[in-house]
C-alpha positions as CSV (number, residue, x, y, z in Angstrom):
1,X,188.6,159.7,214.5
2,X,185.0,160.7,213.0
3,X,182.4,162.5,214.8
4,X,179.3,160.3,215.1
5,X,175.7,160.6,216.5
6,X,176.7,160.5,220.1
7,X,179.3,163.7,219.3
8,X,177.7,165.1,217.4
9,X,174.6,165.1,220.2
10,X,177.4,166.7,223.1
11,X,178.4,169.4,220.2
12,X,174.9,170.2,219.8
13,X,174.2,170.8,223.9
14,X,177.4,173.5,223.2
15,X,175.6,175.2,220.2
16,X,172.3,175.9,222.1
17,X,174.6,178.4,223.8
18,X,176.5,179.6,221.8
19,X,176.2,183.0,219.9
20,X,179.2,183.7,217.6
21,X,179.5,180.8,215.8
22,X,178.9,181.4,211.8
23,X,180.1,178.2,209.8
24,X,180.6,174.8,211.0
25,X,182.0,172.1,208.9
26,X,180.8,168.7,209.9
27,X,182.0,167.2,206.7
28,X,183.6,163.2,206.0
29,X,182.6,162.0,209.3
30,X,180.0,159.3,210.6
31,X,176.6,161.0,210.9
32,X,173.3,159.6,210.1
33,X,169.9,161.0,211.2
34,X,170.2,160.3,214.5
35,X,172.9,162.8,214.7
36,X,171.0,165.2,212.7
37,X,168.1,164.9,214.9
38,X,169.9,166.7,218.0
39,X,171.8,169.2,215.5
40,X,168.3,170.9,214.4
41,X,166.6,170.9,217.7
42,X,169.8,172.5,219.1
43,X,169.9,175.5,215.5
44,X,166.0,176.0,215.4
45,X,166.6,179.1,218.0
46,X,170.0,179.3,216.5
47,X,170.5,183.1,214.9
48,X,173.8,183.2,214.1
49,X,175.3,180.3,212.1
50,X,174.9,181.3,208.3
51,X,177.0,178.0,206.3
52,X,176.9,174.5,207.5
53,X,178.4,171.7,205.9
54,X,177.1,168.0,206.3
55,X,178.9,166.7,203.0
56,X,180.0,163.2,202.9
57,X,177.9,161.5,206.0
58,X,175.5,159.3,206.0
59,X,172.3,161.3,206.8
60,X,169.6,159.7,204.5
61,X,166.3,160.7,203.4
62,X,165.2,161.5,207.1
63,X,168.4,163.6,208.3
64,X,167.7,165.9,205.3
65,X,163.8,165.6,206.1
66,X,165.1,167.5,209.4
67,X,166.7,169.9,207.9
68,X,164.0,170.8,205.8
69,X,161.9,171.0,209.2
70,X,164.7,173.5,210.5
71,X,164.8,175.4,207.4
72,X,160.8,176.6,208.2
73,X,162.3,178.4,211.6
74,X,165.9,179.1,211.5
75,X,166.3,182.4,209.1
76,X,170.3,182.4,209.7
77,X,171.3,179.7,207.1
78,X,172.3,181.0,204.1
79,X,174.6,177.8,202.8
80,X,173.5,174.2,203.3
81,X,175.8,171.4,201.8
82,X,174.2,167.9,201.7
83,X,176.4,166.5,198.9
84,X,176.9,162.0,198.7
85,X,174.6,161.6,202.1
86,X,172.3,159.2,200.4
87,X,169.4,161.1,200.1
88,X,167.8,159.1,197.5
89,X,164.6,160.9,195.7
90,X,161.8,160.1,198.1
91,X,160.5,162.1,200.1
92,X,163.5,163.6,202.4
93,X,164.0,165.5,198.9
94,X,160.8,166.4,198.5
95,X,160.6,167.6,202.2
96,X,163.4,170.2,201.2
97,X,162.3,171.4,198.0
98,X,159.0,172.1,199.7
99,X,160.6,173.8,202.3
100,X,162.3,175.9,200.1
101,X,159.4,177.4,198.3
102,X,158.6,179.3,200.8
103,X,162.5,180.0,202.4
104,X,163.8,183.3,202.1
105,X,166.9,182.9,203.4
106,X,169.1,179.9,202.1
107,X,171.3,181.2,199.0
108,X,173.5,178.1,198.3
109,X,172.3,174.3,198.2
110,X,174.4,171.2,197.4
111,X,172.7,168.1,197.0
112,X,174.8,166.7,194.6
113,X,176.2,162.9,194.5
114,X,172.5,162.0,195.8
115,X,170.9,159.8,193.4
116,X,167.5,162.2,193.5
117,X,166.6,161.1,190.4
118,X,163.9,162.2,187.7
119,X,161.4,162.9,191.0
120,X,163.7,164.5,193.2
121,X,164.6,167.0,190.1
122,X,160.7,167.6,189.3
123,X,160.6,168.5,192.9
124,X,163.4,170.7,192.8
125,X,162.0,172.4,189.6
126,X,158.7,173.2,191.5
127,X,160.6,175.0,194.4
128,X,162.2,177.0,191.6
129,X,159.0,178.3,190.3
130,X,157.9,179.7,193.7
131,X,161.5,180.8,195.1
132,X,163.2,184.2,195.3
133,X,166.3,183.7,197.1
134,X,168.5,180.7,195.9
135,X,171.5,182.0,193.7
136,X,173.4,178.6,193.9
137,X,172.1,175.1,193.2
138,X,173.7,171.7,192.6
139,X,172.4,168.4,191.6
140,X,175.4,167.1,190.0
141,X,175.9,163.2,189.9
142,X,171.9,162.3,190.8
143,X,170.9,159.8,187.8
144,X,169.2,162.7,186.5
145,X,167.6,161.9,182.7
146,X,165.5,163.9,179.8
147,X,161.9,164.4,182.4
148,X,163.5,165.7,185.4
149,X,166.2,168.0,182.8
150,X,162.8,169.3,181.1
151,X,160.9,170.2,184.5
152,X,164.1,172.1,185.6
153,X,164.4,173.7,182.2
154,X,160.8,175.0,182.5
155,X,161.4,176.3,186.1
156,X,164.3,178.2,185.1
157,X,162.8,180.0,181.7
158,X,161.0,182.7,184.6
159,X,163.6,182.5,187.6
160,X,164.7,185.8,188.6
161,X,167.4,184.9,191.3
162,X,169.8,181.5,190.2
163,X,172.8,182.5,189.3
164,X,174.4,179.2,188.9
165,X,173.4,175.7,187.8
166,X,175.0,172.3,188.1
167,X,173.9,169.9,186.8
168,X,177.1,167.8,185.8
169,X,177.5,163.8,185.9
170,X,173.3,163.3,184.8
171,X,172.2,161.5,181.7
172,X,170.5,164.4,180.3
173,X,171.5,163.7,176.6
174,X,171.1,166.3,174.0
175,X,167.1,166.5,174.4
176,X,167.5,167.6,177.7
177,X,170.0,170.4,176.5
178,X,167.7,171.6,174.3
179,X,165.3,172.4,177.0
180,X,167.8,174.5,178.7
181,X,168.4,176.4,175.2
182,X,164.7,177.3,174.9
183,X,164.6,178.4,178.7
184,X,167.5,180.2,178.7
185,X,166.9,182.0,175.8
186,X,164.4,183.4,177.8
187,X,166.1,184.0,180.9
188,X,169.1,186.4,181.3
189,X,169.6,185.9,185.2
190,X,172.1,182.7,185.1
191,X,175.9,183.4,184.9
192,X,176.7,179.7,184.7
193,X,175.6,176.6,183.5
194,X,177.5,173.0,183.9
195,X,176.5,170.2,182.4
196,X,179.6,168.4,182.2
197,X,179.8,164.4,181.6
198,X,175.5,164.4,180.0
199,X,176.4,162.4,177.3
200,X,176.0,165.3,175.1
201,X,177.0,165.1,171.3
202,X,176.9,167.7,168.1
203,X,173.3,167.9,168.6
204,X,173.5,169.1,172.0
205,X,176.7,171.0,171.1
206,X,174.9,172.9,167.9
207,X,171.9,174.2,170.1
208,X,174.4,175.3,172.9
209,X,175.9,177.7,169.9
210,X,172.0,178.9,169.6
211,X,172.3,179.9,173.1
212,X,175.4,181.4,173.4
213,X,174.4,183.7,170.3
214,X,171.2,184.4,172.2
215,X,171.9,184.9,175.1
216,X,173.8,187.8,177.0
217,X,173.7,186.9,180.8
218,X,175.8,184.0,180.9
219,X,179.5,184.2,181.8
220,X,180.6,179.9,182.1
221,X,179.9,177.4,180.2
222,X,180.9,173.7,181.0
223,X,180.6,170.9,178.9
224,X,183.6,168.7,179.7
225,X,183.2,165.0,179.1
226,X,180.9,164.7,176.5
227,X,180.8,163.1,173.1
228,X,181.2,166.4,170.8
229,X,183.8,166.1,168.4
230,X,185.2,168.2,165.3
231,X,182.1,169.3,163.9
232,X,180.4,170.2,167.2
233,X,183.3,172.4,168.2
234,X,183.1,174.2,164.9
235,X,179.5,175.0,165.5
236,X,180.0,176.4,169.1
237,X,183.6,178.4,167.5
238,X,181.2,179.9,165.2
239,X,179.0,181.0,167.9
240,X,182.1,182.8,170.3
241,X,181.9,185.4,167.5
242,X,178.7,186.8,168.0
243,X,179.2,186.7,172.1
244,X,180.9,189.2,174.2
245,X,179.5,188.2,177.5
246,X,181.2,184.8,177.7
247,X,184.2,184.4,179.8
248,X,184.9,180.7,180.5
249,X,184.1,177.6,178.2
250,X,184.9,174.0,179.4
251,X,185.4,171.4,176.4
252,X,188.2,169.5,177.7
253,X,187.5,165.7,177.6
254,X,185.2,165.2,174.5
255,X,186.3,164.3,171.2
256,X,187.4,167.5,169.5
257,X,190.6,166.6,167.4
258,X,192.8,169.5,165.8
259,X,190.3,170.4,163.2
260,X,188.1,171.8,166.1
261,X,190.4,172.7,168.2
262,X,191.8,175.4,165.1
263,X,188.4,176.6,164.5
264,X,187.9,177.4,168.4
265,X,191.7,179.3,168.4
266,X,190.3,181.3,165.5
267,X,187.0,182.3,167.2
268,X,188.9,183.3,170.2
């Protein structure tokens, strides 16, 4: 059986209560606003619970709209996952990335699997600017193209706290991994960066080398399921020499036959 609104509502009545509780997983159930409506009214006085977990519901633009409302008063919640409730890039999104300008307590966000979109990502990448505590963020799988990939790029050339990006399963293409390179050139905060599945090709792939010869902070890489073949590989192999801070590279699923595949054994 699923939890829905109506039991989700009696578990709230318990949490007003309760004092101990730390992480509560509410994940792959039935809950839509409604549900979330009771659960912030019952956390706002709420000191203790630092994760919760809301992935895979149905919560919508106005469950995470609540959220963002508790987000101004509770100070305890340090990990929020929102990931496939769709969210959609109106203004439940916006709600939250206004919220978190001005948060100083939330360190991990998911709001992947979303569909946020160009605006929801612009929104995002304004929060960023103005932000001090967030060290995770994801917004994998969000139909995420070249504008909203430039206005995070720009947010992240002067962030001093995210320490990992995701930013898998967009359409970002190789112009939108060049903004990255020019930001990250810049900063040397972020220890990992995924854009797996972006449909990025050699292009992409030769200013990724740029970066990893540039920059020093960065420990993971992924670009799994893209379009780089032989001669992108080569490119990125030649780059691995000059680096000592890398540890983990994803290139699985592209198109990199033996000829890249030697040149990348060599580099290593």
């Amino acid at each position: 059986k699923f939890i829905d609104d109506v039991g989700l509502g009696n578990l709230a009545s318990a949490l007003k209560s309760n004092s101990t509780l730390t992480r509560l997983d509410l994940s792959r159930n039935n809950i839509n606003h409604l549900g979330v409506t009771s659960l912030t009214s019952a956390l706002k006085a709420n000191e203790t619970l630092t994760d919760l977990n809301l992935a895979h519901n149905r919560i919508g633009a106005l469950g995470v709209q609540h959220l963002a409302e508790l987000l101004k008063s509770n100070h305890s919640i340090q990990v929020l996952n929102v990931r496939d409730n769709r969210v959609g890039g109106k203004f439940g999104v916006k709600a939250l990335a206004e919220t978190l300008k001005a948060n100083a307590s939330l360190l991990k966000l998911d709001i992947s699997h979303n569909r946020i979109e160009d605006c929801g990502a612009t929104a995002f990448a304004e929060a960023l600017i103005y932000n001090q505590t967030l060290t995770v963020l994801d917004l994998g799988a969000n139909n995420i193209f070249f504008r909203g990939a430039k206005s995070l790029a720009d947010a992240l050339e002067n962030n001093e706290t995210l320490l990992e990006f995701k930013l898998y399963r967009n359409i970002i293409g190789d112009s939108g991994v060049s903004a990255f390179v020019k930001s990250l050139k810049l900063n040397q905060v972020l220890t990992t960066l995924k854009l797996g599945f972006n449909n990025i090709n050699n292009t992409g792939a030769k200013d990724v080398a740029e970066l990893i010869q540039a920059n020093k902070s960065l420990t993971d890489i992924n670009l799994r399921g893209n379009l780089i073949d032989d001669e992108g590989a080569s490119v990125i192999a030649n780059s691995l020499v000059k680096n000592k801070s890398l540890k983990k590279l994803g290139l699985s699923k592209n198109n990199i036959g033996h000829q890249g595949s030697e040149s990348l054994i060599k580099a290593l």
